[in-house]
N, C-alpha and C positions, 0 to 999 in steps of 0.2 A: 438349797444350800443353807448352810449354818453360819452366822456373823459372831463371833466375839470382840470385842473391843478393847483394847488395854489402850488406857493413857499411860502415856510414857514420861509428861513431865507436863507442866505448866509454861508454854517459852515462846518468851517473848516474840512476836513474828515472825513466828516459824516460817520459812521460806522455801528452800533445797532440801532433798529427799537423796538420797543415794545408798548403796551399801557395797560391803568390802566382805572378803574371807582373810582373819589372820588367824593363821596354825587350822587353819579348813574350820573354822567359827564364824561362824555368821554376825557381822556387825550391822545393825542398821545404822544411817547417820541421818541426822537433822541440824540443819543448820540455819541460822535468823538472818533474816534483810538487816536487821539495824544497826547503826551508826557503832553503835557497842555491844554488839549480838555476840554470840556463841557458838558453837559446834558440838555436835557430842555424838557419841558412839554408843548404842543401846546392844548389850548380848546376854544371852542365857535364852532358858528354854521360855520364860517367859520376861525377858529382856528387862528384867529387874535390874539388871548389872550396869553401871555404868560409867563412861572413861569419858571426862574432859579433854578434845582436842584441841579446843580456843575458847578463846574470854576476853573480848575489851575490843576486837572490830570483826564487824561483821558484814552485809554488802555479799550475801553469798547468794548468786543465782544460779549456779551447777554444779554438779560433781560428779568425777570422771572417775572409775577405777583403772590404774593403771593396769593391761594385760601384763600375763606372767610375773607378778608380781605375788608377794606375803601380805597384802591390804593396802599396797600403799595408792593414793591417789590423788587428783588433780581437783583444784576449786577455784574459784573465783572469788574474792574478797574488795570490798570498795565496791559493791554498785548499791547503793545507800536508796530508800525509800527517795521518791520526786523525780526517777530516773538522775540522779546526781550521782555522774560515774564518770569523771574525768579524769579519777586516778583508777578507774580499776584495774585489776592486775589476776593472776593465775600465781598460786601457792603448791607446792611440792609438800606431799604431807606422809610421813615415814614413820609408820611405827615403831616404838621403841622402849624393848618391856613391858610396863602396864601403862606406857606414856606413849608421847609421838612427839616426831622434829616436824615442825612446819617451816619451809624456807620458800623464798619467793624462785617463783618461775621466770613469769615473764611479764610485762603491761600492753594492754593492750585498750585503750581510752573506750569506754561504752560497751563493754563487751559483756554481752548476756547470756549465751549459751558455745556451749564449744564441745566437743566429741575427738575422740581419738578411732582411726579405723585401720583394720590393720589387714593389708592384702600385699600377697604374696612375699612375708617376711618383712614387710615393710609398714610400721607406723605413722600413719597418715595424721596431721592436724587438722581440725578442721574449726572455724570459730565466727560467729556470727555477731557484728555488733548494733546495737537498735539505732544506734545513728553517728555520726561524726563528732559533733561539737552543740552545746547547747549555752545560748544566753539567759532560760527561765525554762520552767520545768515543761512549758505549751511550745517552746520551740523547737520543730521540727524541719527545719527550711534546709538542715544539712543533713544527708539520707546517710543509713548507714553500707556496710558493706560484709564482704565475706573474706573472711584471712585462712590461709594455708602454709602448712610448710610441712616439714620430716622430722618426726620427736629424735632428738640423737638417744645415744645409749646411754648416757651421762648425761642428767638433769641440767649438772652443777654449770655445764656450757652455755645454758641458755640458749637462744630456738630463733631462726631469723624468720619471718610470717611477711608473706607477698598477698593485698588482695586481687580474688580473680573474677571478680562480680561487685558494682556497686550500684550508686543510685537506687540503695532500699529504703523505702521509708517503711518507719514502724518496722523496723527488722529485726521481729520479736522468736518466733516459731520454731524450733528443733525437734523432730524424729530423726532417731536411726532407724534401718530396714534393710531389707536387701531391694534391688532393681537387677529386673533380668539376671540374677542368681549372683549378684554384685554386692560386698558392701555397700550402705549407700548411705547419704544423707538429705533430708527432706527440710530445705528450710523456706521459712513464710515471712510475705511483707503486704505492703497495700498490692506490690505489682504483682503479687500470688502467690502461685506452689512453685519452690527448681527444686530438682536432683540433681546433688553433685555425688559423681562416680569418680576414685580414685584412681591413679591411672596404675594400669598392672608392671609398670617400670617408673621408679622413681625420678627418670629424665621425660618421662610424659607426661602432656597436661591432663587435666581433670575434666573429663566429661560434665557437661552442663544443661539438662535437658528445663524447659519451660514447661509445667505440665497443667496449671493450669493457671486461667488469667483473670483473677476475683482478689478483693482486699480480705485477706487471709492474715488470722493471728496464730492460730496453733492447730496443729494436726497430728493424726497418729495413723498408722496401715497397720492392716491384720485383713487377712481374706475371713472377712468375718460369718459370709454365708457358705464354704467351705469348697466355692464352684472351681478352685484352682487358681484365682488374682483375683489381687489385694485390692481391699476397697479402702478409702481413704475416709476419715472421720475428721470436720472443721470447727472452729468456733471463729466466725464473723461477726465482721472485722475485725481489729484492734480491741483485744479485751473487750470482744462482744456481744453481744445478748441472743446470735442466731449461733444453731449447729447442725451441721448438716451432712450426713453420708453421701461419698461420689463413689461412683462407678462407672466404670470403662465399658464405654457402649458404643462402639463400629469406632474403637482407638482413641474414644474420644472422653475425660472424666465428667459427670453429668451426675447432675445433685438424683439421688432417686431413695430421699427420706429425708426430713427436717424434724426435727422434735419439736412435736407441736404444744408444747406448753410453753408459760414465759420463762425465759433467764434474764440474769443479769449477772455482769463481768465471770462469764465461764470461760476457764484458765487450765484447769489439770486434763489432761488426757494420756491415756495408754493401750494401745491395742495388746492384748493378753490374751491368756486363758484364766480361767476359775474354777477349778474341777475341772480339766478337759475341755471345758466348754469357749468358745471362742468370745469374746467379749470386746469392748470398749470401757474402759473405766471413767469416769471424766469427775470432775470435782468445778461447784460455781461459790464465785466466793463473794457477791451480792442476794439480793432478794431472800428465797428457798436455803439460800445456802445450801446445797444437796451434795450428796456424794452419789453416785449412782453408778450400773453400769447397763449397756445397750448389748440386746443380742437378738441374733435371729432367728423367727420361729420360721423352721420350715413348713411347718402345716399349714399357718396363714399365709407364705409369702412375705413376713413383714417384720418390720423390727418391734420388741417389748424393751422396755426402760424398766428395771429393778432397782428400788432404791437401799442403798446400803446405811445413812446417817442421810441427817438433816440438821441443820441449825449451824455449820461448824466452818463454810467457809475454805475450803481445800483448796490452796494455789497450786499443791502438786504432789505428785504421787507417784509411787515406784512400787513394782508386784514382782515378786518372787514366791517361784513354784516350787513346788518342794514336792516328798513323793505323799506325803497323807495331809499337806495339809496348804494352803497357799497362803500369801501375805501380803497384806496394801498399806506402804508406808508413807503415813498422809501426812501434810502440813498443812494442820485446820487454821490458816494465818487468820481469818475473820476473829477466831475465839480466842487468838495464841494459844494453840495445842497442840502436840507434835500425837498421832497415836500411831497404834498398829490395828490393823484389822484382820482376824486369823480366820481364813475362809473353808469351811469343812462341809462334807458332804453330810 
């Protein structure tokens, strides 16, 4: 495969990764952790173009593109570098012309990743927060939890969120996936891996499975050796220095690969493709600083690590495929860089 690189700007802590289609264009966005970070919207064919979404507070750790939607979508604003997020909140952000409305959604105190899933005509919320309340940035003694509720059709109404899981500490980690042919969501803390399953009627509760039981900070599924189920890729513990592939063996998930080189604080993961090819993309934002992605060679048996950039420090990344070419939209936060990486055969 072929690597090209476009920086896309110089910016400051670049943090969240997302992207949107408006008028069937392809946006990418990048948006900064800090106190007075930014947002911004990169398009064209080689994403010279570009649209200020925000300017002056930042605190962005996700972004959601709203389904059935012209690009419009959901972020988080207020969870500031020190985990300092007692205001954090979720923004409504609506293009408009060559500009955007951004209006507040909802608040939700610590709230660091959140997803929208949508089964059976029904928008599911779904939001993870890393902890409850903090007296100093080492205080962890009030665990976080998992919130839920039903996006209405109208924003402007504001969203009423029940949690149905708590007692997480370090309640960092989000994939989405499917589970047994399910939307699903995979979230991690020290007490593991759960999958929450939406319920196929909006008066039923949310399936909650435990699936596995290790201090877990982030994970991503892709059946990555192609055998038919999904292997699951970690980085332990807490912003941690191990990574590990599991696999389900007699029902059970079971570490069967560890990247045996050193890390430190490895944060970005994405189970993908690259060319067709089934991948893991993962970004470490200490040491190597590496961006890399992991795949499997069928003829050994065994996984190979391809490295894509070094030096830059990746807290997170999003990959879209496209028909001749794929894309990994990284936030090198170690270097403050937002780029794009355009994957060809």
């Amino acid at each position: 495969m072929n690597v090209k690189k476009i920086i896309l700007d110089q910016f400051h802590r670049a943090y969240a990764v997302g992207n949107i289609y408006i008028n069937q264009e392809l946006h990418v966005i990048v948006a900064s952790e800090a106190v007075e970070g930014k947002c911004i919207a990169y398009h064209g064919e080689d994403f010279s173009q570009k649209k200020v979404i925000w300017d002056g507070e930042g605190g962005t750790m996700s972004i959601v593109e709203l389904p059935n939607t012209n690009g419009e979508f959901l972020a988080t604003k207020r969870f500031f570098p020190g985990f300092n997020a007692k205001e954090s909140k979720i923004v409504h952000v609506i293009p408009n012309g060559d500009g955007f409305i951004v209006k507040d959604f909802i608040s939700i105190p610590y709230l660091h990743r959140f997803d929208i899933l949508e089964l059976n005509g029904i928008q599911y919320f779904i939001g993870a927060s890393l902890c409850t309340s903090k007296t100093e940035r080492e205080d962890w003694s009030n665990p976080g939890k998992v919130f839920v509720g039903i996006l209405p059709k109208d924003l402007s109404e504001g969203m009423e969120v029940k949690p149905i899981l708590e007692n997480l500490y370090h309640n960092h980690g989000y994939y989405r996936a499917t589970y047994h042919g399910n939307p699903a969501s995979f979230i991690t803390s020290d007490e593991g891996v759960f999958v929450f399953v939406p319920p196929h009627d909006g008066n039923e509760s949310w399936e909650i499975e435990h699936i596995i039981k290790t201090r877990v900070s982030d994970v991503a599924v892709l059946d990555i050796d192609q055998d038919g189920e999904d292997e699951i890729c970690s980085i332990e513990p807490f912003h941690g220095n191990d990574m590990h592939i599991y696999k389900k063996v007699e029902g059970i998930y079971q570490v069967v690969y560890t990247i045996p080189r050193p890390l430190e604080f490895a944060h970005a993961l994405a189970g993908t493709s690259l060319r067709g090819k089934p991948v893991f993309v993962c970004g470490i934002r200490r040491l190597n600083q590496e961006l890399f992605y992991i795949e499997y060679n069928h003829e050994t048996k065994t996984y190979d690590i391809v490295e894509i950039d070094k030096n830059v420090g990746t807290a997170n990344v999003v990959v879209i495929n496209e028909k001749k070419r794929d894309l990994i939209v990284a936030s090198n936060n170690t270097i403050h860089e937002a780029a794009v990486y355009i994957i060809t055969k």
